[in-house]
C-alpha positions in Angstrom: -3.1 30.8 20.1 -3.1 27.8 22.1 -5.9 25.7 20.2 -6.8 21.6 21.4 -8.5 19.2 18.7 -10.8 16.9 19.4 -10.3 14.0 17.6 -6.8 14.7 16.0 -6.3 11.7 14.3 -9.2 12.0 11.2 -7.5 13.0 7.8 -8.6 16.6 7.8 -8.0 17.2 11.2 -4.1 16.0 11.6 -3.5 18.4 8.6 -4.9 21.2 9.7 -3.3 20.6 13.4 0.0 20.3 11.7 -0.2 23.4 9.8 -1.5 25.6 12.6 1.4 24.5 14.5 4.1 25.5 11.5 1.8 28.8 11.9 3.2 29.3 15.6 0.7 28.1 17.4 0.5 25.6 20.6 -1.7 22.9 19.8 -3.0 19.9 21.4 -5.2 16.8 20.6 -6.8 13.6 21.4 -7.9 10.4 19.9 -8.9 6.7 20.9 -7.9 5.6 17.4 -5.1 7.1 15.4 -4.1 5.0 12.3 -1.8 5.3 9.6 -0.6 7.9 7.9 -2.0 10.5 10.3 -0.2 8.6 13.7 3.3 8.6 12.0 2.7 12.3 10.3 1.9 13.6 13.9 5.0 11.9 15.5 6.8 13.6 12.9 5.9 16.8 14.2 5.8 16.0 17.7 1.7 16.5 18.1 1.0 12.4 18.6 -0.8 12.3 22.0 0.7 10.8 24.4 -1.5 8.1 24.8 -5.1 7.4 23.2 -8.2 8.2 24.8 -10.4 11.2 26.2 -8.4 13.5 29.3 -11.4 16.7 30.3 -8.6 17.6 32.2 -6.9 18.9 28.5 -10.1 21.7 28.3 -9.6 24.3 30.2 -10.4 28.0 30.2 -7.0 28.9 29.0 -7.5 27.4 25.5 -8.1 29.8 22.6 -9.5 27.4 20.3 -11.4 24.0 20.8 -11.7 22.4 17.3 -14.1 18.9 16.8 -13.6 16.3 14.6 -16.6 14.0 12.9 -14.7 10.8 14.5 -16.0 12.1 17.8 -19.2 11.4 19.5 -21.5 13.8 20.4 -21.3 12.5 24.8 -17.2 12.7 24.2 -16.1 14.0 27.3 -14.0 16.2 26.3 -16.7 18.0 24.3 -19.1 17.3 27.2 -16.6 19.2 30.1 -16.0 22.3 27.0 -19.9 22.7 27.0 -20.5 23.0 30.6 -17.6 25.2 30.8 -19.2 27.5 28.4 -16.2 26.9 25.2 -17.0 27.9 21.9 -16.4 24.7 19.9 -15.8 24.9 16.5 -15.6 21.8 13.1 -12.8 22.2 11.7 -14.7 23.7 8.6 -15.9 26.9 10.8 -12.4 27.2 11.8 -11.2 27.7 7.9 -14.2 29.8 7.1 -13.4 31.9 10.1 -9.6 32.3 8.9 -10.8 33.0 4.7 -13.2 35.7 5.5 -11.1 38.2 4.2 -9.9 36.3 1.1 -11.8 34.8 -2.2 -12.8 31.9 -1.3 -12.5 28.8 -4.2 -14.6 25.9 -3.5 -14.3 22.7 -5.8 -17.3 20.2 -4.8 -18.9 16.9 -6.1 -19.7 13.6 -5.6 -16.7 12.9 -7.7 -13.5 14.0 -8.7 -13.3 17.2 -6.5 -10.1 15.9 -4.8 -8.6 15.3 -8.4 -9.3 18.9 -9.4 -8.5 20.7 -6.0 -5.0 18.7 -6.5 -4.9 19.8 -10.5 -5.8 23.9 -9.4 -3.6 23.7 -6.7 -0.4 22.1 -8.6 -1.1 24.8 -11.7 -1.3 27.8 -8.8 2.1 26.5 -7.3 4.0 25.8 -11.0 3.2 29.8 -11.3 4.1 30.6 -7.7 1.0 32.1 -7.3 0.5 32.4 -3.2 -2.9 31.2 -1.7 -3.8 29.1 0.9 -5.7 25.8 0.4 -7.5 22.5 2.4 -7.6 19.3 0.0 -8.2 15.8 1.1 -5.8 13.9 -0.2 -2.0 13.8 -0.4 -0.8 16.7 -3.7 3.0 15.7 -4.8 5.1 18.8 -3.9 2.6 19.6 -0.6 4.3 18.6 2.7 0.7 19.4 5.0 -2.6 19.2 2.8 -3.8 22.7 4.3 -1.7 25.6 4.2 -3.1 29.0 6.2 -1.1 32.3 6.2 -2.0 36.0 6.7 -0.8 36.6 3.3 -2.2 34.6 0.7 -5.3 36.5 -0.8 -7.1 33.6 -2.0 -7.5 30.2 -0.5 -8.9 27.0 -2.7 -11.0 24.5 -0.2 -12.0 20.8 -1.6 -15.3 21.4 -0.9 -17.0 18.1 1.2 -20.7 17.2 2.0 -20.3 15.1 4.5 -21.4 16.7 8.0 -19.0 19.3 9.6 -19.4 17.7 13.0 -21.2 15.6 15.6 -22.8 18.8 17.2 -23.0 20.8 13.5 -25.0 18.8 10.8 -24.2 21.0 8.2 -22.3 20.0 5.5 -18.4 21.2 5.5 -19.6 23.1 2.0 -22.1 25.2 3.2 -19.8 26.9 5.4 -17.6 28.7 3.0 -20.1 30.5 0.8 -17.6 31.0 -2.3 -16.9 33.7 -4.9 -15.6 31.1 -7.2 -16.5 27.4 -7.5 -17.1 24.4 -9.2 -19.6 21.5 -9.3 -18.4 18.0 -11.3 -21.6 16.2 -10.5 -23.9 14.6 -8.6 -24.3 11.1 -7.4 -26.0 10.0 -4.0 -23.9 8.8 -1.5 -23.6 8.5 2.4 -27.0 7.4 2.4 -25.9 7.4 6.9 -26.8 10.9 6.9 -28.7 11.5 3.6 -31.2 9.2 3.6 -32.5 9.7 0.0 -31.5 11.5 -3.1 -33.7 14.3 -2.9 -31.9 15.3 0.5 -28.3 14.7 -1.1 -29.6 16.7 -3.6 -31.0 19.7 -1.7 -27.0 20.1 -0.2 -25.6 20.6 -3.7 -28.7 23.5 -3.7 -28.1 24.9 -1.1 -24.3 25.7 -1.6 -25.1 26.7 -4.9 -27.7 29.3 -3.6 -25.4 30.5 -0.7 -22.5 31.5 -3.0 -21.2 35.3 -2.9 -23.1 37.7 -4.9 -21.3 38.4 -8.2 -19.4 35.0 -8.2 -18.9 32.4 -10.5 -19.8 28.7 -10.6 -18.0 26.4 -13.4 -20.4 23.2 -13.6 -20.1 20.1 -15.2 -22.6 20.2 -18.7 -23.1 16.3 -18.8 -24.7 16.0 -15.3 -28.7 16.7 -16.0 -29.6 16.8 -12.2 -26.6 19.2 -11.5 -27.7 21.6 -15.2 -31.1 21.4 -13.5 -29.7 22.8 -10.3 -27.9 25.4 -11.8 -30.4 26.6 -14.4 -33.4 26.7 -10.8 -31.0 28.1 -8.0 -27.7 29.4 -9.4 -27.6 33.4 -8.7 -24.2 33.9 -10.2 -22.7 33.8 -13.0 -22.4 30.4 -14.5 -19.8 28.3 -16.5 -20.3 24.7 -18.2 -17.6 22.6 -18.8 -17.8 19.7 -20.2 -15.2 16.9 -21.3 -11.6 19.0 -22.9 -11.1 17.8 -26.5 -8.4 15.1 -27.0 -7.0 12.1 -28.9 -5.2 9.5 -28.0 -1.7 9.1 -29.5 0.6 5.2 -29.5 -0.9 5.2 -25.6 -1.0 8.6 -24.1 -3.8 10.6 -23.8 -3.4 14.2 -25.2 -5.6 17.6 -24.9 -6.2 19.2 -28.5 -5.5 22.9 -28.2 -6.0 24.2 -31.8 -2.9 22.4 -33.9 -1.2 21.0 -31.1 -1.6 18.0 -28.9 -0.7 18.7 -25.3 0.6 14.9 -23.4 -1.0 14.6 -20.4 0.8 11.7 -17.5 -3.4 10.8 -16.7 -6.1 9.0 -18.3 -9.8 8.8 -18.3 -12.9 10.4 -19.7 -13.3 11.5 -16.0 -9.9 13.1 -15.8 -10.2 14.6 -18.9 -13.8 16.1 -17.5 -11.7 17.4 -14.4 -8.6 18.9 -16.1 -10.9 21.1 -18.5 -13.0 22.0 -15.1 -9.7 22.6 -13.5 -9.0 24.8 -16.7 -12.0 27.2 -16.2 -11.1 28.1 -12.6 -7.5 28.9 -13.0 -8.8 31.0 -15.9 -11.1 32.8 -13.6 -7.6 33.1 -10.8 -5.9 35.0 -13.6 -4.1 32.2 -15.3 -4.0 32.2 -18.8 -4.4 29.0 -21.5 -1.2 29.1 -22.4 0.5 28.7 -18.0 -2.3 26.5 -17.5 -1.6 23.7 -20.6 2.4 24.2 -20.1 1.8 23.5 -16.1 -0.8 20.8 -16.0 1.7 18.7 -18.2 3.8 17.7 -15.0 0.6 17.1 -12.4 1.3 13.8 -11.4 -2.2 13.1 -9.7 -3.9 13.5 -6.0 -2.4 10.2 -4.1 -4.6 7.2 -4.3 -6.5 8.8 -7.3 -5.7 5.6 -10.1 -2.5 6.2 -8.7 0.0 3.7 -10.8 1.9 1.5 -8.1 3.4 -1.3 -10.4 4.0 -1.6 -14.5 5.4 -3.0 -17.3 5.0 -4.6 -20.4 2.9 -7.5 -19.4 1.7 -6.3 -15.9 0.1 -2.8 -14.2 -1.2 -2.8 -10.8 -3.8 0.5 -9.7 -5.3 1.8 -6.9 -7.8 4.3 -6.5 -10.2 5.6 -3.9 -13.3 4.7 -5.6 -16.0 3.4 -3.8 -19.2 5.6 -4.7 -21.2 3.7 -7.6 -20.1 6.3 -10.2 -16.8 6.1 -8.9 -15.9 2.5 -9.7 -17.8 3.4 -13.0 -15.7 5.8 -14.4 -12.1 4.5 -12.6 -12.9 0.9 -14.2 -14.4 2.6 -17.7 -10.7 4.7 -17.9 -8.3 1.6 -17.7 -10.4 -0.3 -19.8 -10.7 2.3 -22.6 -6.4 2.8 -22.0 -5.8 -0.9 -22.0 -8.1 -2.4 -24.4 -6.5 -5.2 -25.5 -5.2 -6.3 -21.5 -6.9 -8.6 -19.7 -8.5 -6.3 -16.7 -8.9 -7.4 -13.2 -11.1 -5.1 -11.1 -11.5 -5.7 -7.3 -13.4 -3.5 -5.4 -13.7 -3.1 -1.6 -17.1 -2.2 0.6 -15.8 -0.3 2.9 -17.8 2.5 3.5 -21.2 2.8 5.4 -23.4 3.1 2.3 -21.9 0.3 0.3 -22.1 -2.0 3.1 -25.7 -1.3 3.4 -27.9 -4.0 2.0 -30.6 -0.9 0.7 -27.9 1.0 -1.1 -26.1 -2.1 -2.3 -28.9 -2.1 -6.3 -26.8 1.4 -7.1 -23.5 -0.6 -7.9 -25.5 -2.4 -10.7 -23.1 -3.0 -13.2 -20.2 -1.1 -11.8 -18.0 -3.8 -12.6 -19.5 -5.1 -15.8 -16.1 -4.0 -17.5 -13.7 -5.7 -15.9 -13.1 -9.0 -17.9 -12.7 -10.6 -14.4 -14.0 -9.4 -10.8 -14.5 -9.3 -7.3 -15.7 -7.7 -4.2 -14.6 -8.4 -0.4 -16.0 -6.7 2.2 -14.6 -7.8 6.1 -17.0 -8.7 8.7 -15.7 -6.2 11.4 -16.6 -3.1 9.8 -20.6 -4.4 9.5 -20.1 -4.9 13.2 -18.6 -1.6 13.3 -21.4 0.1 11.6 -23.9 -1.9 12.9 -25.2 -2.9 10.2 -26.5 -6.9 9.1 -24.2 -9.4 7.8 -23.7 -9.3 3.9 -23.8 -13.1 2.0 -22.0 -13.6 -1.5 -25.7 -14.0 -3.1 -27.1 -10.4 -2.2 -23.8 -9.0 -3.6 -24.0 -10.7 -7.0 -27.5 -9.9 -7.2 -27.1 -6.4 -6.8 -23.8 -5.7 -9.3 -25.8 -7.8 -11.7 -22.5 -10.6 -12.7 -23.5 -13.7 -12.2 -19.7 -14.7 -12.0 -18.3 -12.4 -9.7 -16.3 -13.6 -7.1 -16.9 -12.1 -3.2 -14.6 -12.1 -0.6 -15.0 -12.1 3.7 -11.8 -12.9 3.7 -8.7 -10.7 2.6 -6.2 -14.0 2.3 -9.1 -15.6 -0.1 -8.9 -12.6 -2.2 -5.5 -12.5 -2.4 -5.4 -16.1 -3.5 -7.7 -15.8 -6.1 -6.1 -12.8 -7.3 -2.5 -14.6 -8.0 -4.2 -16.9 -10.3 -6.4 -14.5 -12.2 -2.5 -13.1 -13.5 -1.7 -13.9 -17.1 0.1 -12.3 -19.7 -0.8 -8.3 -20.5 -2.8 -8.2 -17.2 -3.9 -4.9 -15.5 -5.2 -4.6 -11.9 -7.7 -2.2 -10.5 -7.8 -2.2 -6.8 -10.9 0.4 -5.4 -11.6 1.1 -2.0 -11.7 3.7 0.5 -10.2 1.1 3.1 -7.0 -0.9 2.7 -8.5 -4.7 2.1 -7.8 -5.5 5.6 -4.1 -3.8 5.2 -2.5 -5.3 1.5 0.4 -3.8 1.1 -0.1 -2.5 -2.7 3.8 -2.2 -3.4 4.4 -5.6 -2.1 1.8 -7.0 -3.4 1.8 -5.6 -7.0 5.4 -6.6 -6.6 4.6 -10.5 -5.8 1.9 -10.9 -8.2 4.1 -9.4 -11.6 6.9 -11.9 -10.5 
């Protein structure tokens, strides 16, 4: 097939390009922004575009496929010259639905910790070389391309987003797969850009409850009210609640309790342990028993960026995780600080994304960072611009976490400042954000600030 993307560059997209080209097919792209990893991950496989921008000269009637990205506007002309040409357009969502029809379909969705547990299912599957095929958001260790599509694989495992398929296809990505198996960890509102209240984030999570195949199953998190609710009004499947696996901690280490014996786990975190026994329930329901699962999940090291461990010793640990939702933060920052009690904790938290930026979604981060024993927030100027949206002061940000002493940040260099003489003995650093802080450098830096 010879198959052009729209908007190559978003994290998604550039995955999926790269796998449909290991898959034999001639594929093409454009962008008018390409950033890192996704430009030097295309280079690698010779699908970087020549030169950024929009060519309608690229669509023409000889192309199989036209797949659009969410980075794209709806008046790109690319898309603009593939309508009046009479193309079928596809998000890249329809395209994976289109290619799982034939398979059972495993969706893992959630406001949080659905990139976590796609990653855990998906390292458990491979540790048993089970073969199926799979779309996950985030860098897995041992997976070169984070989607994998192949004609033989009889089941495929999709992290399961809300956020809209397209700039022409408001749907959620979620609602297209309609699954025989899947999972719900809980629900939180965010992107308040397209969901302009709870009750219409809500309705999404209802929707791809309702939709699921007849005869299927649906593991759900127990602790989550508004999701039991959900489950127990519009759920026509069979349902499974999970709630957080059994454990104990032992000299540092946090360990699942599987009747006499303690299983070590290399992660941490109410949270994680919440997605482990959720990842637990639908490898049981794939065929894999207690036993594979425990002696497998053992060596998951984590989805990259996830409180991914960059620096640590003795007297210094540096984090970063992709938290940026309100209960995001909330659970990242309540893991390190239940794991290193007696450290002094450091949080510094990035607005980065469209609703944290926003000065009426700003009250849900209310004491988000009340843990940390120190703790700041920086936002950078240019992506309000970006978005649109009014300038933020240090005033309205204080107000709205509810810490009279937090420190906030327009300026990355500030931040960093600050941060080198927050370090003391038996410090730990928590650095949240879906951005970069204006492009730190975390091994460098977590390198500098333990000297």
């Amino acid at each position: 097939m010879r198959i052009h993307f729209i908007a190559i560059g978003g994290s998604a997209m550039h995955n999926l390009a790269i796998a449909l080209q290991l898959a034999g097919h001639q594929v093409t792209g454009s962008d008018d922004e390409i950033f890192e990893p996704s430009r030097s991950r295309l280079a690698a496989y010779n699908l970087l575009p020549p030169e950024e921008g929009w060519f309608p000269e690229k669509i023409t009637k000889q192309l199989d496929a036209i797949i659009l990205g969410m980075h794209a506007r709806a008046n790109n002309p690319e898309l603009l010259k593939a309508q009046a040409d009479g193309l079928h357009v596809m998000s890249y969502p329809e395209f994976l639905a289109a290619h799982a029809r034939d398979k059972k379909r495993v969706v893992i969705g959630g406001s949080h910790g659905k990139t976590t547990i796609t990653s855990m299912v998906m390292h458990v599957l491979k540790e048993l070389n089970m073969d199926f095929d799979y779309l996950v958001g985030s860098k897995v260790k041992n997976f070169d391309v984070m989607v994998r599509l192949s004609s033989t694989a009889p089941v495929m495992v999709f992290e399961g987003d809300e956020y809209l398929s397209s700039p022409i296809d408001l749907r959620p990505k979620f609602h297209w797969y309609k699954p025989h198996l899947a999972l719900v960890s809980g629900i939180a509102w965010d992107h308040m850009n397209v969901f302009p209240d709870f009750e219409n984030y809500k309705l999404q999570f209802e929707v791809f409850i309702r939709d699921m195949e007849p005869g299927g199953t649906l593991c759900y998190y127990s602790g989550d009210k508004v999701l039991t609710d959900i489950v127990v009004n519009h759920a026509r499947v069979n349902v499974l609640p999970y709630d957080e696996h059994p454990n104990r901690n032992i000299e540092g280490v946090a360990c699942l309790i599987v009747g006499d014996e303690s299983i070590p786990l290399p992660f941490f975190g109410k949270h994680n342990l919440e997605n482990v026994n959720g990842a637990r329930l639908i490898c049981n329901n794939l065929g894999v028993s207690d036993a594979d699962f425990y002696n497998a999940i053992q060596s998951f090291e984590g989805a990259a960026n996830r409180l991914e461990k960059v620096y640590g010793d003795e007297s210094f640990v540096y984090f970063r995780d992709f938290a940026h939702a309100p209960s995001k933060v909330r659970a990242t920052l309540a893991a390190v600080r239940r794991q290193f009690a007696d450290y002094h904790v450091i949080a510094c938290f990035e607005l980065h994304t469209y609703s944290s930026l926003n000065q009426q979604f700003l009250g849900q981060y209310e004491g988000a960072l009340a843990e940390a024993d120190a703790a700041c927030v920086y936002f950078n100027p240019h992506a309000l611009a970006l978005k649109k949206l009014p300038m933020l002061d240090a005033d309205q940000v204080k107000v709205a976490f509810k810490r009279d002493d937090l420190e906030v940040f327009n300026s990355s260099e500030k931040m960093v400042n600050w941060l080198q003489n927050c370090i003391g003995e038996k410090t730990v650093v928590l650095m949240m954000s879906s951005g970069n802080f204006d492009g730190i450098d975390h091994a460098e830096f977590a390198k500098n600030l333990s000297r």
